[in-house]
C-alpha positions in Angstrom: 148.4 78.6 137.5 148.0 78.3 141.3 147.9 81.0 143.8 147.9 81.0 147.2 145.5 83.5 149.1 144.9 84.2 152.8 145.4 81.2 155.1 144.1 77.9 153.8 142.3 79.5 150.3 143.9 78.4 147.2 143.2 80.0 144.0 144.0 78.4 140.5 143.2 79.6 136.9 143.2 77.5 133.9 144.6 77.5 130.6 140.5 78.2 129.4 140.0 81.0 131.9 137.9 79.4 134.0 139.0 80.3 138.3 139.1 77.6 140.8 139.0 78.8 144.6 138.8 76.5 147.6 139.0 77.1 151.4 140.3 74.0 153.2 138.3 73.5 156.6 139.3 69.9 157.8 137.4 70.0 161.1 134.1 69.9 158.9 132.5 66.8 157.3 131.0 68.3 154.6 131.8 70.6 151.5 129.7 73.3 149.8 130.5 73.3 146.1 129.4 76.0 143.7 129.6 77.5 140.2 129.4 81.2 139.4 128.5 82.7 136.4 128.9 86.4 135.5 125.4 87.0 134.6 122.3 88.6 136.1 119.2 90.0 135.5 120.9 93.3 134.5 122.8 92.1 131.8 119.3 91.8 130.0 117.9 93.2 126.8 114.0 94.4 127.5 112.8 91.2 125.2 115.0 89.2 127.4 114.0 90.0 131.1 114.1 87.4 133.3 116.0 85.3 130.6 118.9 84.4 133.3 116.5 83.3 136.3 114.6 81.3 132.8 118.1 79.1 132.7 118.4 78.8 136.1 115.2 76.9 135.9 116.2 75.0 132.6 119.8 74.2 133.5 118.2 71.3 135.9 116.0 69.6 133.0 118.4 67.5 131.6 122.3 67.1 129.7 123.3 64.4 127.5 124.3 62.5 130.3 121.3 62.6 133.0 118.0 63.4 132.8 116.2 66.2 135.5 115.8 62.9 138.1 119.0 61.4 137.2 120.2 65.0 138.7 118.4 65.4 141.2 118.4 61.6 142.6 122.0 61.2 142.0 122.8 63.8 145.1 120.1 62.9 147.3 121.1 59.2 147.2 124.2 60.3 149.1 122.3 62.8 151.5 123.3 65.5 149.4 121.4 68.9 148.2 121.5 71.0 145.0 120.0 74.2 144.3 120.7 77.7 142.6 119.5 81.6 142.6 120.0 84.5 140.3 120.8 88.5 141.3 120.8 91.3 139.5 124.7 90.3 138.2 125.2 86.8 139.0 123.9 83.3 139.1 125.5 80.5 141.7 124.7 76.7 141.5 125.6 75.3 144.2 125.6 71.9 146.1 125.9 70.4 149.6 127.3 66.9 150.3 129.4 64.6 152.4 133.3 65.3 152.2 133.6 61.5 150.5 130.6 62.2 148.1 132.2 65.7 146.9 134.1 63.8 143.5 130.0 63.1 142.6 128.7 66.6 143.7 131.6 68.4 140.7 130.9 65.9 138.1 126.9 66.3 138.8 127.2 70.2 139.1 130.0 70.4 135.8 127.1 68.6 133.7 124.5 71.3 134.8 125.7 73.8 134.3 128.3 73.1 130.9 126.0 70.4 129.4 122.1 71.3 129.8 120.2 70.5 126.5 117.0 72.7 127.2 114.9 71.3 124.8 111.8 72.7 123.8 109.6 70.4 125.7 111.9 71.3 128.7 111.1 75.4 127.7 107.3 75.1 127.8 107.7 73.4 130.9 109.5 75.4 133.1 107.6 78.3 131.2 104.2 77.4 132.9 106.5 76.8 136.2 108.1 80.3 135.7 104.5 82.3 135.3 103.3 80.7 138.6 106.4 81.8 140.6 105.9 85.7 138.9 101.7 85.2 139.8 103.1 83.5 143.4 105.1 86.9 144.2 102.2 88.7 143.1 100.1 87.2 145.7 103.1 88.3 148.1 102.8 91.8 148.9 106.2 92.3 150.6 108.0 90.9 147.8 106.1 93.1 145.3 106.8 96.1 147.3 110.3 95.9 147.0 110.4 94.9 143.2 108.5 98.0 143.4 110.5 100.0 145.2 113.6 99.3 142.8 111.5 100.7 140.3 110.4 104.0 141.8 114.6 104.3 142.5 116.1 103.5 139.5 113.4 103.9 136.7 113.6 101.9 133.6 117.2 101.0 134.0 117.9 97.1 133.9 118.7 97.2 137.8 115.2 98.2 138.2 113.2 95.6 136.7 112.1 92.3 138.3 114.7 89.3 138.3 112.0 87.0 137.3 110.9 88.9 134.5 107.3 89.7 133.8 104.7 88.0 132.0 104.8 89.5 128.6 108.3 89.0 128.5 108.7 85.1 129.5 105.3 84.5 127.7 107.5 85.8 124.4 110.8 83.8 124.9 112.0 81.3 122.3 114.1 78.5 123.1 116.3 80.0 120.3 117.1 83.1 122.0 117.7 81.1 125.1 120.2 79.3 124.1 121.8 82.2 122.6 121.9 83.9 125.5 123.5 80.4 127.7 126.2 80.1 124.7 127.4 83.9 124.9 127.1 84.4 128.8 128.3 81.1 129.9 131.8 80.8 129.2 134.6 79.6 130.8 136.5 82.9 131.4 133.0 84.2 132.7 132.4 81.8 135.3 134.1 80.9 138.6 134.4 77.5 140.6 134.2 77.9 144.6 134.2 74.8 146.9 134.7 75.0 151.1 135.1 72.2 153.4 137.2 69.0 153.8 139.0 69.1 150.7 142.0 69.0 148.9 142.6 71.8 146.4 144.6 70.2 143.6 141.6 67.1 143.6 139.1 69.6 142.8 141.2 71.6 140.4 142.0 67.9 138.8 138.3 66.8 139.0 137.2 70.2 137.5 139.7 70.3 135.1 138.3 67.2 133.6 134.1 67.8 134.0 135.0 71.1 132.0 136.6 69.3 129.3 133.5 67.4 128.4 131.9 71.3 127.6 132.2 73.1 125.1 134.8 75.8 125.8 137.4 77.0 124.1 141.3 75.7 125.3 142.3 79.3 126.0 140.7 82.4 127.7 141.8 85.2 130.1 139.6 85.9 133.3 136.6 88.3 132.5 137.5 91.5 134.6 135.1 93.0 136.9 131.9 94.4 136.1 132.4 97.8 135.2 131.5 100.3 137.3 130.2 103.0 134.2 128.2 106.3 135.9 126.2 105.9 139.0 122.1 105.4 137.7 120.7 109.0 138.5 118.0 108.9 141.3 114.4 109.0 139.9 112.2 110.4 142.8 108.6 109.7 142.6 106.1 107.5 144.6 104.8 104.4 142.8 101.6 102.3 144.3 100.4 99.2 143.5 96.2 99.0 144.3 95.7 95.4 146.2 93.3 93.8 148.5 95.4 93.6 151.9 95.1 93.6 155.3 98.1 95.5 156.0 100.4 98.7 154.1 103.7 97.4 152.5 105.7 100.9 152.5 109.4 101.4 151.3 111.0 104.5 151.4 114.7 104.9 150.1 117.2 106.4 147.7 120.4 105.3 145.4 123.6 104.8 147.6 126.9 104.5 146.8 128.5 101.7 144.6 129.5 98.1 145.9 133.5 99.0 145.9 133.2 102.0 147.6 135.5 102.4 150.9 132.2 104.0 152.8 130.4 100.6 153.0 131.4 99.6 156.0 130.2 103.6 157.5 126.7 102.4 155.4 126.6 99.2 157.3 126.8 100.8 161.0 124.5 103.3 160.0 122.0 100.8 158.5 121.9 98.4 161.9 121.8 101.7 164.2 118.5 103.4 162.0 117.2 100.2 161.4 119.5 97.1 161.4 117.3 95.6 164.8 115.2 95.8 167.7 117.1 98.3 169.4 117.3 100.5 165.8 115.9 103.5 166.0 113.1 103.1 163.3 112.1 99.8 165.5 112.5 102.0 168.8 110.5 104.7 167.1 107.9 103.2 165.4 106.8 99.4 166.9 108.3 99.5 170.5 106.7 102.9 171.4 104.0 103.0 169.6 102.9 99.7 168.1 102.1 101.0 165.0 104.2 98.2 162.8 105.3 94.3 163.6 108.1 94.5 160.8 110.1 97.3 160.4 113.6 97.5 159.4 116.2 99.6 156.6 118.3 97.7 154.0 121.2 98.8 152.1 122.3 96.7 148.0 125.1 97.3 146.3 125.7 97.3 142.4 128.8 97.8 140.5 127.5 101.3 140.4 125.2 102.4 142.3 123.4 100.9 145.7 120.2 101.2 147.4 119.0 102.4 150.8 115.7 101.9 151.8 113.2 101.5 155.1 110.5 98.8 155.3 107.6 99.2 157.3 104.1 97.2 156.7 101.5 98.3 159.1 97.4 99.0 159.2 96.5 100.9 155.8 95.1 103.8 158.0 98.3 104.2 160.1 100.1 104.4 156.8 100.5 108.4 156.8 101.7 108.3 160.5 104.3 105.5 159.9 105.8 107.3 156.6 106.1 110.4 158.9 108.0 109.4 161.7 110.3 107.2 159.6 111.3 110.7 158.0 111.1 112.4 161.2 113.6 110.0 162.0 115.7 110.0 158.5 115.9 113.8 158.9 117.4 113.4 162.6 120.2 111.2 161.5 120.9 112.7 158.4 121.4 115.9 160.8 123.7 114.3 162.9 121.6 112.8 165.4 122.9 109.3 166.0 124.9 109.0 169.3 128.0 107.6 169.9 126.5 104.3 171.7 124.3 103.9 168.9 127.0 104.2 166.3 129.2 101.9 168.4 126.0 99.5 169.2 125.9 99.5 164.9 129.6 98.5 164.7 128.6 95.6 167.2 125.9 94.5 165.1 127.9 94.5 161.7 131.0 92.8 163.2 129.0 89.9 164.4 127.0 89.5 161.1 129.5 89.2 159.4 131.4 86.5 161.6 128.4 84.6 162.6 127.3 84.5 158.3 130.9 82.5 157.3 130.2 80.2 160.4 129.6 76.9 157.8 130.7 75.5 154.3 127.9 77.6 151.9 128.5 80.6 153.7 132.6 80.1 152.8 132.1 78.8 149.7 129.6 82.0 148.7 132.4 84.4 150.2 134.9 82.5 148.1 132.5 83.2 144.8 131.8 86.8 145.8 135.0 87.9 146.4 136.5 87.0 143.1 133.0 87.6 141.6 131.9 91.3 142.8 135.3 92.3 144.5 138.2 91.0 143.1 139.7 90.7 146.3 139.4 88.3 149.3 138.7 90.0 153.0 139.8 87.6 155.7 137.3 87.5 158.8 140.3 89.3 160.4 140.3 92.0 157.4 136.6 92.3 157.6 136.6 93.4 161.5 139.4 96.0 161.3 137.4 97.7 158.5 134.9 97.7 160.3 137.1 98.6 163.9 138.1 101.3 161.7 134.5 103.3 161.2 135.0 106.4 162.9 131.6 108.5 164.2 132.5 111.4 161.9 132.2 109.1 158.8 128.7 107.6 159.8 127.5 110.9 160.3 129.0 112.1 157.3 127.6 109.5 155.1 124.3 109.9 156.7 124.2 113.3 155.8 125.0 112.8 152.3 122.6 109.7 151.8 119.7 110.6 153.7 119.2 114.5 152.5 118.7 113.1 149.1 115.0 113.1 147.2 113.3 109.5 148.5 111.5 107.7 146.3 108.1 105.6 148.0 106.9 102.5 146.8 103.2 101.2 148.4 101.4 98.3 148.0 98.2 98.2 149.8 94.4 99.0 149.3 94.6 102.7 148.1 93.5 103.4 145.1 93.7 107.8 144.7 95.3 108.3 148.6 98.3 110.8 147.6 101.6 109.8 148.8 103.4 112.7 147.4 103.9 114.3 151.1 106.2 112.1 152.4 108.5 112.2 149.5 108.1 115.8 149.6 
């Protein structure tokens, strides 16, 4: 079944369940080509934590067909560049290559992800490689405050735990419960194809119609729906600090926000660039440019199938650290009471209108929009789409959803060189 979407994105879903969705952009040279799978660190048992980033790693070691080189090599030979991540509630393998070479990149790609072997061998390897990258982010104290951070918000809940895993847990996985895990989560009606560039929708369909047929799926299957959206997580407000050697405070302050489909995103994303989206934020305003107290300081906003995250980053000198917490809820306060003005709301409009256009501005970026959309929205925002939404914000909307986000209870997550320094004030 073929359907045609918005402009020059085709959509086609086959008899197994498995969703084909290409953008054709003949001016380019190149096509980004990706696979999807509906599977993140959230979908994880407690034994199993970090199991999905585990096969990210082990998808690459080998099929029946090539060997981890043989993969590797066989894309690079033609200038081309593979690679793959995991989220908390999808995985993406994707690949770069010439327009001529993009026949090779599918069947390459297909065989990863459909065919891997992971073989015990293969396991212990990428075990040892695994460990280091946990004991790596460790040694990163920016990255371990906001693994941190997701904790102090959402508690024990699966969104709150690290995607790699931790130590205990990847130290205990068998190659048996591995697999398992590949076998049930990796299906055909669970995983979506994306591809943007010079191409030609019905050759990819036909070459991924026949790479899939070499896998072992089943001949029928329905689309898997969206991720349910179930309750919102309830907010868990406490401090968490993490005792480390550094030279500088890693502080995150923050709270849940609202869900991924939820029509106030676009109000979320002017507010975040006007508090704290860049250097003429308020938080940057505020707290580097008039008083050099912090070189990074920004907010952030994720969103979940149900529930979100707002926070504010700031690393700064361990003994400014009381000062810098202060005025970023001195300033928290202010906007949540309606303080943003109408140039800084509009200035925040500005800022999200032009992310978003300047982020699709080459192949991957398509191609991930492509995966998203039918991924985490169902639905397929033209550029066009995108900027009216985001036309549409009015100034009583940011304020209101300022008000509702920002006079919740904040959690705090620190990682610095404090060992019994209480934080509890500024989540007071």
């Amino acid at each position: 079944m073929s359907d045609p979407l918005k402009g020059t994105v085709r959509r086609t879903v086959l008899p197994n369940g498995l969703r084909v969705l290409t953008e054709a952009i003949p001016a380019m040279r190149s096509v980004s080509f990706g696979i999807w799978a509906r599977v993140g660190s959230r979908d994880e048992t407690a034994p199993l934590a970090g199991g999905s980033h585990f096969l990210e790693h082990l998808l690459y070691k080998g099929t029946a067909r090539r060997t981890a080189l043989e993969i590797s090599a066989a894309l690079e030979a033609v200038g081309g560049e593979t690679n793959a991540f995991t989220t908390k509630e999808h995985t993406c393998y994707y690949a770069r290559v010439l327009d001529q070479d993009l026949p090779l990149a599918i069947d390459v790609m297909c065989d990863v992800v459909t065919g891997s072997l992971l073989d015990d061998e293969d396991v212990e390897t990428e075990r040892g490689v695994i460990l280091e990258e946990i004991a790596m982010n460790d040694d990163e104290p920016a990255d371990l405050a906001h693994d941190l951070f997701y904790r102090a918000v959402l508690g024990d809940h699966p969104l709150g735990r690290p995607i790699s895993g931790s130590v205990e847990s990847i130290s205990a996985m068998t190659r048996d419960q591995l697999l398992g895990f590949y076998r049930r989560r990796y299906t055909a009606p669970q995983l979506v194809v994306t591809a943007a560039g010079n191409l030609e929708h019905s050759a990819v369909v036909a070459a991924v119609r026949e790479a899939f047929a070499r896998g072992r799926f089943a001949a029928d299957g329905t689309p898997a729906p969206l991720r349910p959206a179930g309750k919102p997580t309830p907010a868990a407000s406490q401090s968490l600090v993490r005792g480390k050697d550094t030279e500088q405070a890693n502080l995150l302050l923050g709270c849940p926000a609202p869900a991924r489909l939820d029509e106030r995103r676009f109000a979320i994303g002017v507010l975040n660039n006007a508090l704290g989206g860049g250097m003429s934020s308020r938080l940057f305003q505020e707290i580097r440019e008039r008083r050099g107290l912090a070189y990074s300081v920004y907010s952030h906003t994720s969103q979940y199938a149900d529930t979100g995250l707002f926070g504010v980053y700031a690393g700064c000198a361990p003994g400014k650290a009381d000062e810098v917490l202060s005025l970023a809820r001195e300033q928290l306060a202010a906007v949540a009471s309606g303080a943003l003005t109408d140039g800084e709301i509009e200035r925040g409009k500005g800022m999200l209108k032009g992310s978003l256009v300047l982020g699709m501005e080459d192949t991957g970026s398509r191609m991930s929009q492509l995966g998203k959309g039918e991924l985490l929205y169902g639905d397929l925002l033209s550029v066009d789409e995108l900027l009216a939404k985001v036309h549409a914000v009015t100034v009583d909307e940011v304020h209101s959803i300022a008000s509702e986000l920002l006079n919740q209870p904040m959690s705090l997550a620190v990682v610095g060189p404090f060992s019994d320094h209480d934080f509890a004030p500024a989540i007071s």
